[in-house]
Phi, psi and omega in degrees: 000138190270151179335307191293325186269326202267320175301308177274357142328279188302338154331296185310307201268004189243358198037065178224102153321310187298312193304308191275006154248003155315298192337276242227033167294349175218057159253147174265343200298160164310287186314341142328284152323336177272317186286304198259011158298309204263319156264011153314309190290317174315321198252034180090015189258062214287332170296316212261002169273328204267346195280274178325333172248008156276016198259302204273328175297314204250014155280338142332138185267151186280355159255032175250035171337293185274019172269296175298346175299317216272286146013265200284023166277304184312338203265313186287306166348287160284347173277001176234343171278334174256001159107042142297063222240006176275303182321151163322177158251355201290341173259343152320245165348326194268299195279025169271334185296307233279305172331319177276337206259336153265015178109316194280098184271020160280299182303297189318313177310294181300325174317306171319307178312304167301326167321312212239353165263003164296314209291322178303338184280326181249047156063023183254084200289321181318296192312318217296297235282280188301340191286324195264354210267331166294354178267116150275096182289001178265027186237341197264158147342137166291341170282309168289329168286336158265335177283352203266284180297329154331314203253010152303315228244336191259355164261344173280302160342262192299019192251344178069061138227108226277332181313268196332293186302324191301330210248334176300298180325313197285316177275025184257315176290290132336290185318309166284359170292304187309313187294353206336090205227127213268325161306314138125181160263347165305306186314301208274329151313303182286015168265352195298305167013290212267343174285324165305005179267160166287134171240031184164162185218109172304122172212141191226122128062025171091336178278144152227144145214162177265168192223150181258207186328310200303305176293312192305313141319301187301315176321322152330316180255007185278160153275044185271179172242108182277079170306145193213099191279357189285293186264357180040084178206154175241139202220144154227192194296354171216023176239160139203131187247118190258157192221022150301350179254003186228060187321287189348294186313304166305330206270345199271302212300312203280314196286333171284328171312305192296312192288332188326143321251049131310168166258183176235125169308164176297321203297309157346285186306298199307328194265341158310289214272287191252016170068001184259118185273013161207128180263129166262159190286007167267011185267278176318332160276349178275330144341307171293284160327325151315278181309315158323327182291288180310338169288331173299303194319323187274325129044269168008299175235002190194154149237148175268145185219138188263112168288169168273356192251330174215244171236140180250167183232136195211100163293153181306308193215350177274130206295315206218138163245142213188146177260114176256135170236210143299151170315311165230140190272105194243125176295323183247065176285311176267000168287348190273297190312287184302343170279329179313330193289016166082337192289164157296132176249137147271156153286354162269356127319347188275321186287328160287339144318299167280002202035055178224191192261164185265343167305305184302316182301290177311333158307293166323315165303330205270292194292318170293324175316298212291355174272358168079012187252029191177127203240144185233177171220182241337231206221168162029191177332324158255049192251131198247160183237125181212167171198162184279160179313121201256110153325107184109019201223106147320185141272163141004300238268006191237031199248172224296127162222163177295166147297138151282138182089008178273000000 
């Protein structure tokens, strides 16, 4: 490797783009191409990274295994900072084996890595979990050992355990001190961030506040009985019935939840719960059938008791009932969340994120543009969606995961 290809490496790995395109900016060679492939991606140009390192893949000679090995990290790389979250893995995985199989277990290490902050962005934390679990991270390079803990830190973060992501950061930090590479250390600061933002909002007894992680955990481990408006489900301390597939049911569930421990009129229910400004007795025999339906579910942890004016929710075993909800109350509240991290999203990404359909997402998007809270650019297939960070909005990284023990 010549003097000039070996400076903007290191140009790269010290994270200064510019510099290393002084080096090798009007070079044609593969290695060369590979280099300004990857700052591109540094300096946010991810069509002109991926056009030069697919360029730079097929310049490679066919006994250069690890160079196209090295490639198709980079590749995968800029295909996951710009929201490219649909494609296979199958070239990941292959050039994480070549990588490993010659020795270099730092790129092979980082492949993983990439491996497992895909899966933490479209929420499959168990996997996230496992991609990582082969990793030593006191082994890896400083750059790569703060990019490890970074994603430590975002499944204990959606796993709501704020000790843990708290503690993975401080050491994300220290790493990227060493590595000193200044985008980052920016990162792993606004994630410090995002655990001191509200990360969910309490209403008790008629009261609301927010709460950040820390409370959010606790509330967890409390002995309240939790309507959970995040994940739409109902929990105490040794139960949870989730009632996502049964708006209705939740919605009867949040407003009996909201009044504790009090009651709610029929007139109440009705006009929550079904949207009907004037109620009839077919409102009311459906009412009955309803609240029956939530009584089974709950029987477990609560019962509903018929007032004289409407219904009450009279838990079993739990001290208090309280409702969690988001911070701010939205109809498209997680497509707003997942946009919040400032990249560009496609919509089918947005949609593998959310595990829903993309029709449904473009639909959502359609509506948030014309509300001016979300802006796109280009067309067809590369038309990406993005907005700056909206006050009172998680990130991503507290966007849909399981509760612990769900």
């Amino acid at each position: 490797m010549d003097a000039l290809i070996t400076a903007a490496a290191l140009a790269l790995a010290a994270g200064d783009p510019l510099g290393a395109l002084k080096r090798v900016a009007l070079r044609e060679d593969a290695p060369a191409l590979a280099l300004r492939g990857i700052a591109m991606a540094q300096l946010g140009d991810f069509a002109r990274s991926k056009l030069l390192l697919h360029r730079a893949t097929r310049g490679f000679g066919p006994d250069e295994a690890m160079a196209r090995a090295r490639c198709a990290v980079a590749e995968a790389e800029v295909a996951l900072f710009s929201r490219d979250l649909g494609g296979s893995t199958k070239a990941l995985d292959a050039a994480r084996a070549v990588l490993q199989a010659h020795g270099d277990h730092a790129n092979a290490a980082y492949a993983q890595y990439l491996q497992a902050r895909r899966l933490l962005l479209i929420g499959r934390l168990d996997e996230a979990e496992r991609a990582l679990a082969p990793l030593d991270a006191a082994a890896l390079p400083p750059a790569s050992r703060a990019s490890c803990e970074l994603v430590i830190a975002g499944i204990a973060m959606r796993r709501l355990r704020a000790a843990t992501a708290r503690a993975a950061l401080i050491r994300a930090e220290q790493a990227a001190r060493q590595a000193r590479i200044p985008a980052l250390m920016a990162e792993i600061q606004s994630t410090f961030l995002v655990l001191d933002r509200p990360a969910a909002r309490l209403i008790a007894q008629g009261d609301e506040r927010l709460l950040k992680l820390d409370e959010v955990e606790a509330l967890l481990g409390s002995t309240a009985l939790i309507v959970d408006a995040c994940r739409y489900a109902v929990r105490d301390a040794g139960s949870l019935i989730s009632l996502e597939r049964r708006p209705v049911l939740f919605a009867l569930a949040r407003v009996l939840a909201e009044a504790w421990p009090g009651d709610v009129s029929r007139a109440t229910l009705i006009a929550r719960t079904f949207r009907a400004k004037h109620a009839d007795e077919s409102h009311r025999a459906r009412l009955r059938v309803e609240i029956g339906r939530l009584r089974a579910l709950l029987r477990t942890v609560a019962g509903i008791s018929a007032t004289k004016h409407g219904f009450a929710l009279v838990p079993h075993h739990a001290s208090a009932v309280v409702v969690l909800a988001r911070p701010v109350d939205d109809a498209h509240a997680a497509v707003l969340a997942l946009l919040a991290d400032g990249e560009s999203w496609s919509s089918s990404a947005l949609a593998l994120a959310l595990g829903t359909s993309q029709r449904g997402v473009q639909r959502t998007l359609d509506a948030l543009a014309k509300a001016g809270k979300v802006d796109s650019f280009g067309r067809g297939r590369a038309c990406r969606w993005m907005n700056p960070p909206v006050p009172g909005f998680p990130t991503s990284l507290l966007l849909p995961a399981p509760f612990p023990g769900d």
